[in-house]
C-alpha positions as CSV (number, residue, x, y, z in Angstrom):
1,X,84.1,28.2,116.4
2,X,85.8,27.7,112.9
3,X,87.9,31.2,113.3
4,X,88.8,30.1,116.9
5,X,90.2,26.7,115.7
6,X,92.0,28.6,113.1
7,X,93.5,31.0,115.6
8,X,94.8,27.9,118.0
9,X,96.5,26.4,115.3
10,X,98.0,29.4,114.1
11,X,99.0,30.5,117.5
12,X,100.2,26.6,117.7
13,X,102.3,26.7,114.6
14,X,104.1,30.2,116.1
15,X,104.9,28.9,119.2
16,X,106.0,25.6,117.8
17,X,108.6,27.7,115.4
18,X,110.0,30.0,118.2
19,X,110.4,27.1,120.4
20,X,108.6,28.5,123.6
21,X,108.1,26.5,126.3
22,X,104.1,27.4,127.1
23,X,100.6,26.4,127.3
24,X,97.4,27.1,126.3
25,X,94.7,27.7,128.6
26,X,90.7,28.7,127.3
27,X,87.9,29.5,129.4
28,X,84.4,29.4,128.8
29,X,83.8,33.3,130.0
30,X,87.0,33.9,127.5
31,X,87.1,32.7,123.8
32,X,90.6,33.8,123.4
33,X,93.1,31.7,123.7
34,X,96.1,32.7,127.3
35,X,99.3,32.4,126.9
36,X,101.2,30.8,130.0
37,X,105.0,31.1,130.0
38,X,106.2,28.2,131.8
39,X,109.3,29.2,134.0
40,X,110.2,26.1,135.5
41,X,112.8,25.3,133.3
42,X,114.7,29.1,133.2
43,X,118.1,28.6,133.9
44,X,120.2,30.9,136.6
45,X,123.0,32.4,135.8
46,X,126.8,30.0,135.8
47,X,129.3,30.3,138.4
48,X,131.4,31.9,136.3
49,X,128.8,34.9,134.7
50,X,128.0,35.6,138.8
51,X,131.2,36.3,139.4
52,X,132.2,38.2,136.3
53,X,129.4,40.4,137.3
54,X,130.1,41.1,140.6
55,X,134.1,41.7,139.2
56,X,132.5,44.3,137.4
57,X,130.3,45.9,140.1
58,X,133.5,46.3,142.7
59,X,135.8,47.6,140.2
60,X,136.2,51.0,140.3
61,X,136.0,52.9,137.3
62,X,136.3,56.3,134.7
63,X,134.0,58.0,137.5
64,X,136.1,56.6,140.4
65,X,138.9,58.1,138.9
66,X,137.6,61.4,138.7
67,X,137.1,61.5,142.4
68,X,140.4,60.4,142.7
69,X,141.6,63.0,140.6
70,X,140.5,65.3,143.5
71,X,142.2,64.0,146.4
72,X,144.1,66.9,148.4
73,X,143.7,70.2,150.0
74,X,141.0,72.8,148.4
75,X,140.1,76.3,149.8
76,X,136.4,76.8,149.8
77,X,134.0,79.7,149.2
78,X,130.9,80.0,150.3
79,X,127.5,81.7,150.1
80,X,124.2,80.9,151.5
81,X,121.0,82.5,151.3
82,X,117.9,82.1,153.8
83,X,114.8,82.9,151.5
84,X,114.6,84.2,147.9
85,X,115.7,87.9,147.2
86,X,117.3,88.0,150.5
87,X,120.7,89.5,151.2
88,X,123.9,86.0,151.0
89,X,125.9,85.2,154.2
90,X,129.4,84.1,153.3
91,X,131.8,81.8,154.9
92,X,135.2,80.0,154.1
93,X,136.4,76.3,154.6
94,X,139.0,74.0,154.0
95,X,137.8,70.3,152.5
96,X,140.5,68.0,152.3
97,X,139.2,64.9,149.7
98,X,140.6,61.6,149.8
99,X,139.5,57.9,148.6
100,X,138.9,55.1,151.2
101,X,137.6,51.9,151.2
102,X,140.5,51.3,148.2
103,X,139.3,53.5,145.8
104,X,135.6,52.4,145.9
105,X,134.0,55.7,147.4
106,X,135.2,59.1,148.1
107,X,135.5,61.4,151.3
108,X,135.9,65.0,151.7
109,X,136.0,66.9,155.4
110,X,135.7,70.2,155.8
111,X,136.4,73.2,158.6
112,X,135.9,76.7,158.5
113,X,133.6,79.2,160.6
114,X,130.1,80.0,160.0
115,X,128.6,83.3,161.5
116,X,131.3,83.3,163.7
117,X,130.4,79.4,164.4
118,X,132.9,76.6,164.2
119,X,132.2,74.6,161.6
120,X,132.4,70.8,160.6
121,X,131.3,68.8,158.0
122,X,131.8,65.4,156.2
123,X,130.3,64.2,152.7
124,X,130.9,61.2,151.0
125,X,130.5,60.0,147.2
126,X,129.9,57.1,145.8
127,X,129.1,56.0,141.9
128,X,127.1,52.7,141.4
129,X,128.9,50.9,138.6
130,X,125.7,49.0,138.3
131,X,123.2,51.9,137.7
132,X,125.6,54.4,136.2
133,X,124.4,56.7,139.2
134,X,126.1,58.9,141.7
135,X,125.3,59.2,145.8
136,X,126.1,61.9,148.2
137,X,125.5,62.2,151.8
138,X,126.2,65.2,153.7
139,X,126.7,65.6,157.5
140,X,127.8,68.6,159.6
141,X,128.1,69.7,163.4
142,X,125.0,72.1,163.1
143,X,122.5,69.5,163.0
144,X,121.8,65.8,163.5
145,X,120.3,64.7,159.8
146,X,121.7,63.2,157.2
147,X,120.9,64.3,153.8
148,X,120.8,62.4,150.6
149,X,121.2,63.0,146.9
150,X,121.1,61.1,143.5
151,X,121.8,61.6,140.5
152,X,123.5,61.2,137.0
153,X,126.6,62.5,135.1
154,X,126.2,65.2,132.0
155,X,128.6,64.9,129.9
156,X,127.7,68.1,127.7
157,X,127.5,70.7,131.2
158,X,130.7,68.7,132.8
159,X,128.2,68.5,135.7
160,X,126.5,65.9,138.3
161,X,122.7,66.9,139.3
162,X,121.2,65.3,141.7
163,X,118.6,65.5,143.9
164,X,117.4,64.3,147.0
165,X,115.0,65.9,150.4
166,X,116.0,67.1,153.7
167,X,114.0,68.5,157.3
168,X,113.3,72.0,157.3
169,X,115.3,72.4,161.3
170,X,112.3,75.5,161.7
171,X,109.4,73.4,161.0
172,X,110.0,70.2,160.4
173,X,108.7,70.0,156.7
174,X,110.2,68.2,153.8
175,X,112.6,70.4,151.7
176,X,113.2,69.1,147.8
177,X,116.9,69.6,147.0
178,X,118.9,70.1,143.7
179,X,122.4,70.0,143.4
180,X,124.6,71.0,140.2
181,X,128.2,69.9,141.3
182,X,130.1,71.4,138.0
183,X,133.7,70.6,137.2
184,X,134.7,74.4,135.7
185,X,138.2,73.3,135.4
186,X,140.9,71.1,136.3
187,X,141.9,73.3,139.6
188,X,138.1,74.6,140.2
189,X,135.0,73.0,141.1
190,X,131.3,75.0,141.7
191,X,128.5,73.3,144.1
192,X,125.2,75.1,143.4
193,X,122.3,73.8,145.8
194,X,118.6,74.9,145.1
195,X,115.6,74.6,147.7
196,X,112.0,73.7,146.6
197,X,109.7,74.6,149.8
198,X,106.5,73.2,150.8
199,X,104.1,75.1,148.2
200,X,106.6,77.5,147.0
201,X,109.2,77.7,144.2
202,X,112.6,77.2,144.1
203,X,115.6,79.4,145.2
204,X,119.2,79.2,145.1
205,X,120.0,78.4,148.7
206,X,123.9,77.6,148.3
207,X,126.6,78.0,146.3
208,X,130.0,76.7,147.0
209,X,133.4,77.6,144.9
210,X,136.2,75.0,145.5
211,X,139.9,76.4,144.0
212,X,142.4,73.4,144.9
213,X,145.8,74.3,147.0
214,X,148.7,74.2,145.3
């Protein structure tokens, strides 16, 4: 009893000098002392922190301006490949990028032919100044999902990676996807897209080479 005294005033004295608004609650089953935090008093945020924070979040940014910094006309090469150690099909497109939405999110369409297939697509970027993460959703005439990946900025590879899921269109499974979007140069950009398979290992499954029109 004399050591648990000792330990409520010390725990008394240390709550008293870090000015903590809480109390002390014992229980027969429990000879240590619980610490409460009383949270009725916490104060919200001012007026004027809210709306410097959501300044901040709608401002578009470094990473906004490096979409930017691809708005125009860029000829596109591409290879796919079915399964691993299989033979690539190849195709070419035109995307054209732009901003909308004033600057907040970027869009690039593109059109080419696909085994002899016209083809259509549409992806869109966007870069959470809140998380520091990027967001990419990819649509195209020859199906009718929607995929979605995440992922963050390395400095050191000049590269986003991301990753995100889509439907296998044969079987309906999940497919695990990883992109590398890599900035080789001002006038070049390389899209590398790896496939992870329901109980099999990954494969490269796409890769796309982007030289912008001049």
């Amino acid at each position: 009893m004399k050591n648990a005294c000792i330990a409520l005033s010390a725990l008394a004295l240390l709550l008293a000098s870090c000015k903590e608004n809480v109390t002390v609650t014992t229980t027969t089953d429990t000879p240590e002392p619980v610490a409460v935090k009383d949270t009725v008093n916490d104060k919200p945020l001012d007026s004027a922190a809210i709306q410097e924070a959501r300044k901040a979040y709608a401002t578009p940014g470094e990473a906004h301006r490096m979409m930017a910094d691809e708005t125009g006309t860029w000829d596109v090469q591409m290879k796919f490949w079915e399964a691993p150690e299989t033979v690539s099909e190849s195709a070419t497109s035109v995307a054209g990028a732009t901003m909308i939405l004033g600057g907040h999110y970027q869009e690039v369409a593109y059109k080419g032919t696909i085994m002899g297939m016209a083809f259509e697509g549409k992806s869109t970027m966007a870069f959470n100044n809140k998380t520091g993460e990027y967001t990419s959703t990819w649509i195209d005439n020859m199906g009718t999902g929607m995929m979605i990946v995440k992922g963050h900025y390395d400095e050191a590879t000049k590269a986003i990676n991301m990753t995100g899921s889509m439907t296998d269109p044969t079987d309906g499974k999940n497919i695990n996807i990883r992109e590398v979007y890599t900035f080789v140069d001002p006038n070049t950009r390389k899209l590398e897209t790896f496939d992870t398979k329901e109980g099999k290992k990954e494969f490269k499954s796409m890769e796309i080479v982007l030289k912008r029109r001049k």
